[in-house]
C-alpha positions as CSV (number, residue, x, y, z in Angstrom):
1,X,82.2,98.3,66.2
2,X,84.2,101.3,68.4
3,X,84.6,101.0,72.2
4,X,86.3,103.1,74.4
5,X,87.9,100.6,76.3
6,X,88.6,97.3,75.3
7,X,89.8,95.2,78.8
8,X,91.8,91.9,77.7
9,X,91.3,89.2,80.6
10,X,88.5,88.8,83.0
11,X,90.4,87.9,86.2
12,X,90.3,90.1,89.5
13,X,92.6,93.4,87.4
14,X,90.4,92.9,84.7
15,X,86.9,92.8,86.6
16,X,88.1,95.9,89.1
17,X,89.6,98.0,85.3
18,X,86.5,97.6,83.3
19,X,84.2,98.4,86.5
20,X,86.1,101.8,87.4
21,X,86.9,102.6,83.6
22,X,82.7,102.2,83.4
23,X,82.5,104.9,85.4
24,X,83.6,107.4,83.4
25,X,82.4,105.6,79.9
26,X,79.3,103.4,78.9
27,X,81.6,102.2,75.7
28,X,83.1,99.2,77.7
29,X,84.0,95.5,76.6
30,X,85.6,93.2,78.7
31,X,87.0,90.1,76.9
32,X,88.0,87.0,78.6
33,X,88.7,83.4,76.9
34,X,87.2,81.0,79.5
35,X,83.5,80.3,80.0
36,X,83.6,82.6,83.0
37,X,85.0,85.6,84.6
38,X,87.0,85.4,87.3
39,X,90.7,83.7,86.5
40,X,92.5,82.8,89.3
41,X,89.6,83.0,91.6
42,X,88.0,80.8,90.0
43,X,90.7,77.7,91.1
44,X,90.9,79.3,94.2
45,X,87.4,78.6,96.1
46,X,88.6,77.4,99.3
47,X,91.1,80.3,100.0
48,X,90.0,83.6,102.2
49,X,90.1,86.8,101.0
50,X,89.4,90.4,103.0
51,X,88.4,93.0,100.6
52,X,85.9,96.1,101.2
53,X,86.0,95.1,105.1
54,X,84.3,91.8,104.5
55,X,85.7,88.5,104.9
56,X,85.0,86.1,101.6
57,X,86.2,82.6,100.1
58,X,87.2,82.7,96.5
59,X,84.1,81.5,95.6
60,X,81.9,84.1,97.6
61,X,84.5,86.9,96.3
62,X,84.3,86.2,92.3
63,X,80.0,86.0,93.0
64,X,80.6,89.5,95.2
65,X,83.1,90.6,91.8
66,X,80.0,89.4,89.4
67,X,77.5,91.2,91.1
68,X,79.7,94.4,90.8
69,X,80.4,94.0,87.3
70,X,76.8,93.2,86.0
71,X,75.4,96.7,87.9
72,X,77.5,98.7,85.3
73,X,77.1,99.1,81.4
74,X,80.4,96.6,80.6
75,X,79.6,94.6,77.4
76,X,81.2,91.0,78.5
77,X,82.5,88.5,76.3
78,X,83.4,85.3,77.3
79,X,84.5,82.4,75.5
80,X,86.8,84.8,73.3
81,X,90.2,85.1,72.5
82,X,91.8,88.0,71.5
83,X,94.0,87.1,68.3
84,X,95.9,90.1,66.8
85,X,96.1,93.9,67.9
86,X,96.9,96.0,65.1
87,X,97.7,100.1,66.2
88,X,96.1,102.3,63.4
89,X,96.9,106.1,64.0
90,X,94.9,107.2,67.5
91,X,92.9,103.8,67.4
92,X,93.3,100.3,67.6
93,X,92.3,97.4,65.1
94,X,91.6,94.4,67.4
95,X,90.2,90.6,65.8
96,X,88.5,88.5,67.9
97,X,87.8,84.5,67.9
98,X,84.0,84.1,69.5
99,X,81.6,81.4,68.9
100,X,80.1,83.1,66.4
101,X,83.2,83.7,64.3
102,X,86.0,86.5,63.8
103,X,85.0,89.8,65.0
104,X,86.7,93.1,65.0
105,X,86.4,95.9,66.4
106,X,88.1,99.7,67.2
107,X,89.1,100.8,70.3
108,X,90.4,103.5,71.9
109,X,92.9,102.3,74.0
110,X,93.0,98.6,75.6
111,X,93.9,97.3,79.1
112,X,95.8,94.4,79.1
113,X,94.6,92.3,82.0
114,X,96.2,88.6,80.7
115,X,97.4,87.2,83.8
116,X,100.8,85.3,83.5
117,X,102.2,81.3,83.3
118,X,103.6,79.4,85.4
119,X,107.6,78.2,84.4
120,X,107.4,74.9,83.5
121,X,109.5,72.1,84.6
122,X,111.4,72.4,81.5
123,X,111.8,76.1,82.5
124,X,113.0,75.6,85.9
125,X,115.9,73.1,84.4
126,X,115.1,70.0,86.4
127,X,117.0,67.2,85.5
128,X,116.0,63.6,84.7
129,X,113.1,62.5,82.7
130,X,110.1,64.9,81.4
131,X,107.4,62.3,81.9
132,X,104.0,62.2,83.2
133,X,103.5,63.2,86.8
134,X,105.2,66.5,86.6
135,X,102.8,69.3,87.1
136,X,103.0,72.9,87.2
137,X,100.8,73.9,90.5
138,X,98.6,75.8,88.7
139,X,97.6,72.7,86.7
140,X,97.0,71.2,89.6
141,X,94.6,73.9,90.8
142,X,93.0,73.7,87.3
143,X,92.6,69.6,87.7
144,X,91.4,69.3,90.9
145,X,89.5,72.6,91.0
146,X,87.9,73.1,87.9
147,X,87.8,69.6,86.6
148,X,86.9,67.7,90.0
149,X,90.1,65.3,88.9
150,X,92.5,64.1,91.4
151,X,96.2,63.6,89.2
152,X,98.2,62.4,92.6
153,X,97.8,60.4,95.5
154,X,101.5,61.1,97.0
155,X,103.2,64.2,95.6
156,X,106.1,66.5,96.4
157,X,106.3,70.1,95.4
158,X,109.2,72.4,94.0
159,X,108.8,75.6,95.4
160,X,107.3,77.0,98.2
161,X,105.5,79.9,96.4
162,X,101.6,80.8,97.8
163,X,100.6,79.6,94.6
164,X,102.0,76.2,95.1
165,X,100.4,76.5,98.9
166,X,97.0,76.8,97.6
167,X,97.3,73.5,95.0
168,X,98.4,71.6,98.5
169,X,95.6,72.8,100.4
170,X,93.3,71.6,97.8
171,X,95.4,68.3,97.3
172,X,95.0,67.7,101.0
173,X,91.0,68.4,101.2
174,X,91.1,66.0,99.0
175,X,93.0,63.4,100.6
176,X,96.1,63.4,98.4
177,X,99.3,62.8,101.0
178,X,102.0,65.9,100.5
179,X,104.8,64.3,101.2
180,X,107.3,67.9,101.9
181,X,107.7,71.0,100.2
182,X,111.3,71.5,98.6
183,X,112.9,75.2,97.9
184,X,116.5,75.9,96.8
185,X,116.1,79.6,98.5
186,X,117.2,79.7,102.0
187,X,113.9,81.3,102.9
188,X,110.5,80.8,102.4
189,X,108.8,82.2,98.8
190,X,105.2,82.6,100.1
191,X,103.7,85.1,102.7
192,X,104.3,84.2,106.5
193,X,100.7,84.1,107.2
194,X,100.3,81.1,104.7
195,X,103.2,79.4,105.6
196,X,101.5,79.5,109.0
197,X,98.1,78.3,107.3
198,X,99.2,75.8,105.2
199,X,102.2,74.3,105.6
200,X,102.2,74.5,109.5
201,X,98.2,73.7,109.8
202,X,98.9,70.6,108.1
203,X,102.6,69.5,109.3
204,X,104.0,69.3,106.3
205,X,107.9,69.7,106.2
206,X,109.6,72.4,104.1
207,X,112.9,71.6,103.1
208,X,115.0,75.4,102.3
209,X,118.5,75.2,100.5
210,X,117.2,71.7,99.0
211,X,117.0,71.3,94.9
212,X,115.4,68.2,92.7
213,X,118.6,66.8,91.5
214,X,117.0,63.6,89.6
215,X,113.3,62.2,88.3
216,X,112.5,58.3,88.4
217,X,110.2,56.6,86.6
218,X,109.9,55.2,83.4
219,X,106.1,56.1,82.0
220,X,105.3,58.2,84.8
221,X,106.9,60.0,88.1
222,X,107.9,56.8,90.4
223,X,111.0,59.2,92.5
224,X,112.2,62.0,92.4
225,X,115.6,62.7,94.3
226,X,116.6,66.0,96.4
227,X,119.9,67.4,97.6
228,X,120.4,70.0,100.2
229,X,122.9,73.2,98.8
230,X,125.5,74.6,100.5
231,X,127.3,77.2,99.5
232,X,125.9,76.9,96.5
233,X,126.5,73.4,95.0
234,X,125.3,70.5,95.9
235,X,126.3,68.3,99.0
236,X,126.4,64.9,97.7
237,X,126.0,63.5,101.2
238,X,122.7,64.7,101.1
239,X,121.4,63.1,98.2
240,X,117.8,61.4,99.1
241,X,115.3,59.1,96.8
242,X,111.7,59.9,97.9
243,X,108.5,57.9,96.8
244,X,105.7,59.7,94.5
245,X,103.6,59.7,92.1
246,X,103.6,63.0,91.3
247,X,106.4,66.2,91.0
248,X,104.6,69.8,91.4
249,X,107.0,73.0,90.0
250,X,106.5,75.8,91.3
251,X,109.4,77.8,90.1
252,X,107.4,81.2,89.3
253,X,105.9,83.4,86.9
254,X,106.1,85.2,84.1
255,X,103.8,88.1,82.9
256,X,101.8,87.1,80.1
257,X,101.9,90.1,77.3
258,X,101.7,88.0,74.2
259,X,99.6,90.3,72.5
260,X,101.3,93.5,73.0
261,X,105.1,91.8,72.4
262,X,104.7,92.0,68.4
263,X,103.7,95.7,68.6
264,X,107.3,95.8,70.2
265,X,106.1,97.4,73.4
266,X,109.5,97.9,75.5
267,X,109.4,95.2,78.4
268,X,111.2,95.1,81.9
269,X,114.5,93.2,82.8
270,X,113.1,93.3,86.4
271,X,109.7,92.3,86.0
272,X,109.3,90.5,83.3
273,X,106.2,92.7,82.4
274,X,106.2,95.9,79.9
275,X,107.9,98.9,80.8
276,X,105.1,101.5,82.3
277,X,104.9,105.3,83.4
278,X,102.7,106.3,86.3
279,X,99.4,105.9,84.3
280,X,100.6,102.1,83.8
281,X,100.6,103.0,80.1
282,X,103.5,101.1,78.2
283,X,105.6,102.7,75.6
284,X,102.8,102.2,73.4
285,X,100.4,105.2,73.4
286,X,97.2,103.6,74.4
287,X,97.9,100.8,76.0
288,X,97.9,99.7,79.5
289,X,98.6,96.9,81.7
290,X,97.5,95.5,84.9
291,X,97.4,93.0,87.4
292,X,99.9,90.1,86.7
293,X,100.5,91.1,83.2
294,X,102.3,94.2,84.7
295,X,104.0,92.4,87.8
296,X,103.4,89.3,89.4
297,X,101.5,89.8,92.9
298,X,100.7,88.5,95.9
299,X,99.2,90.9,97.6
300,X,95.4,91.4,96.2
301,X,95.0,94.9,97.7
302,X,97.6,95.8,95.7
303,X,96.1,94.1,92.6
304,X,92.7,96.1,93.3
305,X,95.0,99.5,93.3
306,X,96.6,99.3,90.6
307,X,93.7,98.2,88.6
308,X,91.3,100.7,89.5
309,X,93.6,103.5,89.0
310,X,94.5,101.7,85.8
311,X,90.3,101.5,84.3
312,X,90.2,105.2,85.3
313,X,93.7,106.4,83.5
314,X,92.5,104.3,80.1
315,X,89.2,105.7,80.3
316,X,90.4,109.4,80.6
317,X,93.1,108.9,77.8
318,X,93.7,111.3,75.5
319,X,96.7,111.3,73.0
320,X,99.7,113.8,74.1
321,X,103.0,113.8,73.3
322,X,105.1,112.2,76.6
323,X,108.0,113.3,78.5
324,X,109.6,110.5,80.1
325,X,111.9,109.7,83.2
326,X,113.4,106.9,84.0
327,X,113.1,105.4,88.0
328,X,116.2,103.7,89.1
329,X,116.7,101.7,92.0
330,X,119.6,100.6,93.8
331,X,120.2,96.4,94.0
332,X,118.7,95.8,97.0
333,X,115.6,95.6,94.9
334,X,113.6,92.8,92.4
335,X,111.8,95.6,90.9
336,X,110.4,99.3,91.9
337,X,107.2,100.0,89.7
338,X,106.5,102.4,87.7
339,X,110.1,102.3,86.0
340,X,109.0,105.4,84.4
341,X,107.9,108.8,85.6
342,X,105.8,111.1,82.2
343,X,106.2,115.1,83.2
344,X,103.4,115.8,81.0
345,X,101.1,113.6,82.9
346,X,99.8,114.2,86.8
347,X,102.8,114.1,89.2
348,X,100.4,113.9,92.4
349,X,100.2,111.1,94.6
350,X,101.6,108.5,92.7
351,X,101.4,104.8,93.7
352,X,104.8,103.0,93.3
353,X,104.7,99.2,94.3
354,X,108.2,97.6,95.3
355,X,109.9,94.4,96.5
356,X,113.4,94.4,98.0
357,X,115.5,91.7,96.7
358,X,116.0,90.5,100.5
359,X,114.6,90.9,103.9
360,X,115.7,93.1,106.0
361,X,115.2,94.3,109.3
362,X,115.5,98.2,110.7
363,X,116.0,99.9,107.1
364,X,114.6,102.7,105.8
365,X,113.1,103.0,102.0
366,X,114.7,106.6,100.8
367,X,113.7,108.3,97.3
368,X,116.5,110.8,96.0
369,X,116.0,113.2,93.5
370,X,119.4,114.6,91.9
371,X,121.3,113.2,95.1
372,X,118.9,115.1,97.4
373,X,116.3,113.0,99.7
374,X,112.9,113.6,99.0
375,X,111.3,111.1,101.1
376,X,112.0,108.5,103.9
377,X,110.1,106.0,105.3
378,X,110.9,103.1,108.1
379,X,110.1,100.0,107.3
380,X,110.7,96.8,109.8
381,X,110.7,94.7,108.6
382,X,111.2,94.3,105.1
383,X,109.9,91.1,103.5
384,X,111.2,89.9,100.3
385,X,107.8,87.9,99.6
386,X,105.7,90.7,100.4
387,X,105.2,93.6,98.1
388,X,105.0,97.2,99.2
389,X,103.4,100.3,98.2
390,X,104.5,103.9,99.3
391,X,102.6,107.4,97.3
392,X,105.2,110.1,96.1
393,X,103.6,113.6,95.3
394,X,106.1,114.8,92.5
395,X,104.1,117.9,91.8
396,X,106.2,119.8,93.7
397,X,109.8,118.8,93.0
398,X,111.4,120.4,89.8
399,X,111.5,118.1,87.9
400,X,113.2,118.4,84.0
401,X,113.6,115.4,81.6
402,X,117.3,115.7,83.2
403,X,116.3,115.1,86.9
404,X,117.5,111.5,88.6
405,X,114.9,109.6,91.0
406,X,116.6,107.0,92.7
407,X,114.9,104.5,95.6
408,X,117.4,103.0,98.2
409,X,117.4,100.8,101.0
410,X,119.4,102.2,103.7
């Protein structure tokens, strides 16, 4: 069996990829592992979303997403899980665990559309005991939204990411009692607006510059213990015992790229994800990634970007030797994206997502190219939890395989 595209993941990248790469080929097949498409959406039913000028909840948007996706030629698999991808000249050998047994297939190139995990407690280095009642928040969302099952009736959380803001909203429509919300950052790690929707709606506390310095219990979570941080250690003074059943981690993300790892596809210091050029190909011809497998977002309209751009790029593909630049950025960055700039390909308009490594207020994002500024833009202010987009046409700098592009916060 030979497809065109092969899309790995059937989440929100994955659903917007396969749809736009269908466009431009009727050789399509989308594979995700669960019963249904939809990923993240899927634990997220109660949260709003604005997308094509409409206002939807998660589960509105992933019927909307559906409806989309079945009006085009995609062949969709669920319930299978990509096992091995094995590169074979211009193609790609792929094997495939379905119901009905191994399958493989060729494929031109392949989009890998994954997701990520969540860093477990063990991850996040929380001492005390590993024993049950520690969670990661999107097992929680898993439990109580996909299995209708309630793990905690008084629970604290580690982390004040939007992720772990969407397991406490659906914790506290369903009566569990969130007792704060505790972050070793000295600001918050979600988005203003649902910090505002969330934690504030529903008076619950958030506790910044505070770590989990201790876990009680002896079969399962009976206290936990916090301590503020000052100046970077802990003030002993402040140590506190609080009551709970339950400990929810939210520590962050990593891009999952399991599959493309052993085919030693160059990955990011910065992102965690693979190293990509402006197509959001990685330094494996052929192969793309998107959504959370490429960076972690939290931003959809930057999700549905990317991943449109990326379905058209794989389904245009065609092999050509590639002359690569690197982007650099200066350290008042987590990551610019792409980290790589291919002169063979098209220079015009080319979406570059960003985050700074800090908020700022009155700074300007500047691109220089061999010292000389191409391009300045004002931006006030500058959120560290938000992610940004700017376009950069490159088609009419000089550019040579020698040239420097560097992005600055000044």
């Amino acid at each position: 069996m030979n497809k065109d595209v092969l899309i790995i993941g059937g989440g929100i990248s994955g659903i917007y990829a396969a749809i736009e790469a269908a466009s431009k080929s009727s050789n399509i097949l989308l594979v995700e592992n669960e019963k249904q498409l939809g990923g993240v959406l899927r634990r997220l039913p109660f949260n709003d979303f604005n997308v094509d000028s409409k206002k939807f909840t998660g589960k509105e948007y992933l019927d909307y997403l559906i409806q989309k996706i079945n009006k085009t030629q995609v062949e969709i698999w669920t319930e299978s899980y990509v096992s091995k991808i094995t590169k074979e000249d211009s193609t790609f050998s792929v094997d495939i665990i379905t119901r009905e047994g191994i399958k493989s297939i060729k494929a031109k190139t392949i989009i890998n559309a994954t997701g990520y995990h969540e860093k477990t407690a063990s991850q996040s280095f929380i001492p005390g005991s590993i024993i049950a009642g520690i969670f990661t928040s999107t097992a929680i969302l898993n439990y109580v939204n996909l299995m209708g099952y309630l793990p905690t009736k008084k629970c604290v959380f580690y982390g004040s990411t939007d992720h772990a803001l969407s397991a406490i909203h659906s914790l506290i429509l369903n009566g569990t009692e969130v007792v704060g919300v505790f972050d070793e950052k000295n600001q918050p790690s979600c988005l203003d607006k649902n910090k505002e929707k969330i934690l504030d709606r529903y008076n619950i506390p958030l506790f910044l510059s505070h770590t989990i310095t201790n876990v009680f219990g002896k079969d399962r979570v009976e206290a936990i213990e916090v301590s503020e941080i000052v100046n970077g250690m802990i003030k002993e003074e402040t140590r506190k015992i609080i009551e709970c059943d339950a400990l929810i981690v939210s520590q962050g993300f990593i891009p999952d790229n399991k599959l493309i790892e052993p085919l030693n596809a160059k990955m990011s210091l910065w992102t965690k994800g693979p190293i990509v050029d402006q197509n959001s190909m990685t330094s494996i011809d052929g192969i793309f990634v998107t959504g959370n497998s490429l960076m972690i977002h939290n931003d959809i309209d930057n999700m549905i970007i990317n991943a449109k751009e990326v379905g058209l790029n794989a389904s245009k593909y065609k092999p050509l030797e590639r002359k690569l630049i690197e982007i650099n950025f200066d350290e008042n960055y987590l990551f610019v994206e792409p980290e790589a700039i291919d002169l063979s390909s098209n220079l015009s308009n080319i979406n570059f997502f960003f985050r700074p490594s800090k908020s700022f207020n009155d700074k300007r994002i500047k691109v220089y190219l061999n010292k000389e500024e191409i391009f300045s833009k004002e931006y006030n202010p500058l959120n560290s939890t938000k992610m940004e987009n700017l376009i950069l046409d490159l088609k009419k700098c000089e550019l040579t395989q020698e040239s420097t592009i560097i992005f600055k916060i000044e």
